[in-house]
N, C-alpha and C positions, 0 to 999 in steps of 0.2 A: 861905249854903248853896251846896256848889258844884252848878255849873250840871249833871254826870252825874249826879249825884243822881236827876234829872229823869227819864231814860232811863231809866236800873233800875227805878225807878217804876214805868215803866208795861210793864217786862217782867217784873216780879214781882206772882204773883198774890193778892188777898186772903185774910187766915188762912193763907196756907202758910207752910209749912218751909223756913226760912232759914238758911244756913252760911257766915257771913264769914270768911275767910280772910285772914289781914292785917288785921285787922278795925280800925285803928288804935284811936282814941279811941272807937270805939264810935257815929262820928256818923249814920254812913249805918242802921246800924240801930236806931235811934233815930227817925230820920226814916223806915225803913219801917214799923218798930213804929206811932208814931203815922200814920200816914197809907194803909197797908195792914194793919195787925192783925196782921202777921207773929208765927210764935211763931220768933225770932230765937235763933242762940247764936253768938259770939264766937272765934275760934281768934288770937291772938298772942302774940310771944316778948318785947315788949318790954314790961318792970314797970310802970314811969311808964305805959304805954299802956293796961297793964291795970288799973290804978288809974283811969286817968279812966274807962274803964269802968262798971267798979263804983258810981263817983259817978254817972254817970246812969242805972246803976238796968239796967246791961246784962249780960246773963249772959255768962260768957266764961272762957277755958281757956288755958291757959300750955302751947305748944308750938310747935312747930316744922315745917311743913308740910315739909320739903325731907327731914325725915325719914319720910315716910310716916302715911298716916292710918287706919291700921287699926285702930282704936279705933275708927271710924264704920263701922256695917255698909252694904252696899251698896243704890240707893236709898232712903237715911233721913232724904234733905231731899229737897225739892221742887225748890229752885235752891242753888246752892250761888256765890258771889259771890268775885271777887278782884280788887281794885281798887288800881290802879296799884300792883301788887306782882310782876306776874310778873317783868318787870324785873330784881327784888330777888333772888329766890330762884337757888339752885345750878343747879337740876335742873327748867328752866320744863316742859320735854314732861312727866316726872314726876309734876309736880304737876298740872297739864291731866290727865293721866289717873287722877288720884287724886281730882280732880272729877265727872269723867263716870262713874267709880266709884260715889258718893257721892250725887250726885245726880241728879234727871230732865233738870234743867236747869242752866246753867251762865252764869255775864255774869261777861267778865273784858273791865278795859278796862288801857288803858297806854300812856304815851307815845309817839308816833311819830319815831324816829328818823333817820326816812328825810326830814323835814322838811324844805323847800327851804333855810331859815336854816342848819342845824343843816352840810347838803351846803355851802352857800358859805361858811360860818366857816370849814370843813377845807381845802377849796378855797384859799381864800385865805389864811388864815394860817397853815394845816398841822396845827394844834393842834385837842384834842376840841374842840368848843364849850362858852364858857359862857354864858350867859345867862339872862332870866326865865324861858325856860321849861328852861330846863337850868343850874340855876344853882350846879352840884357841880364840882370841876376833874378831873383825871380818877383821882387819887391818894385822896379822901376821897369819891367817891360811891359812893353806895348800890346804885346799879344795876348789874350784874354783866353783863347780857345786854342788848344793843343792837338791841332789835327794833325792826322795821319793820311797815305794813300789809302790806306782802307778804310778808314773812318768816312772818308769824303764819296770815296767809291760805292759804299753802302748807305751814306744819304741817298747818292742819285736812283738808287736801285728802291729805297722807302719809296722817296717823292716822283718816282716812275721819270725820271730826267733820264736822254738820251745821251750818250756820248758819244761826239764824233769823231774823236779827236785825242790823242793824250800823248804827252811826252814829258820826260822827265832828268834831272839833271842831276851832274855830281859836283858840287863847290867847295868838297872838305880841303880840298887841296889849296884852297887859293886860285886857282883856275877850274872854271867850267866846262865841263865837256860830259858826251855821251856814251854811252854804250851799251852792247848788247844783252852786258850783266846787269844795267844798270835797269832795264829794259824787260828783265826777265824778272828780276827782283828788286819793284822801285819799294816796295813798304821797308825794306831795310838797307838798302843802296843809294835809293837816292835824295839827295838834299833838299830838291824843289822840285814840285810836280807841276802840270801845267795840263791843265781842261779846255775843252773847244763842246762845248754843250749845247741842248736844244732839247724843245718837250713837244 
């Protein structure tokens, strides 16, 4: 199980209304289903992805957030979840506010790219980085937008978004874990960041 799981966990409340977003395999709501009662639904574009879904038993929708989500009226989940995706999509501000739309509450977490590793690979060899925790070269990855904690911290602060919430993680190692440094200084500490938002 990965280690955010954990976080969401305990900023998502019992029996509510849950809206994955990228909802991959289906894992994380899966694990809130059994462990919060969530009454869960699924939003992604990829078939295989929504196939494993279905095998665990997860309800879920074939679409494409970057295209808008009006098909969900406003306040119809309780939190609405996007998980290591903003990244991924076209239109990140877009879809942030097609969440806060959507939902009362919001937990979007995603790589930090402002990483000290991520700064000295460019630094020194001039090239994106690759590595375990960015292990795409810059031609075949998935992520589109190179956010930072402070990139994302001063959208919420443009678009007047509230933060309830924030933690942040270190994976350079191979294993996840926290800390106080990590804590004090996530724009160059740490690997994934992790928001609990609301407007």
């Amino acid at each position: 199980m990965r280690s955010d799981f954990l976080a969401i966990e305990e900023w998502v409340s019992n029996g509510s209304r849950v809206l994955d977003i990228g909802c991959g395999d289906g894992a994380l709501l899966q694990h809130l289903q059994a462990n919060r009662q969530v009454r869960g639904l699924g939003v992604e574009i990829d078939e295989t992805k929504i196939l494993d879904c279905v095998a665990k038993g997860i309800e879920v929708i074939e679409q494409n957030a970057d295209q808008g989500m009006a098909n969900f009226a406003d306040n119809s989940f309780d939190t609405v979840l996007l998980t290591q995706t903003l990244q991924a999509v076209h239109r990140p501000d877009f879809v942030l506010e097609e969440m806060l739309r959507i939902g009362k509450e919001c937990v979007i977490t995603f790589p930090n790219f402002g990483h000290w590793q991520a700064r000295r690979y460019l630094l020194w060899r001039g090239k994106m980085p690759v590595s375990k925790f960015m292990p795409y070269k810059w031609y075949d990855t998935p992520n589109i937008h190179f956010c930072t904690v402070r990139d994302f911290e001063q959208l919420c602060a443009e678009r007047n978004i509230s933060v309830l919430h924030r933690s942040f993680e270190s994976r350079s190692t191979g294993d996840s874990h926290r800390s106080a440094l990590v804590d004090r200084w996530p724009n160059l500490l740490a690997t994934h960041a992790l928001y609990h938002v609301t407007r």
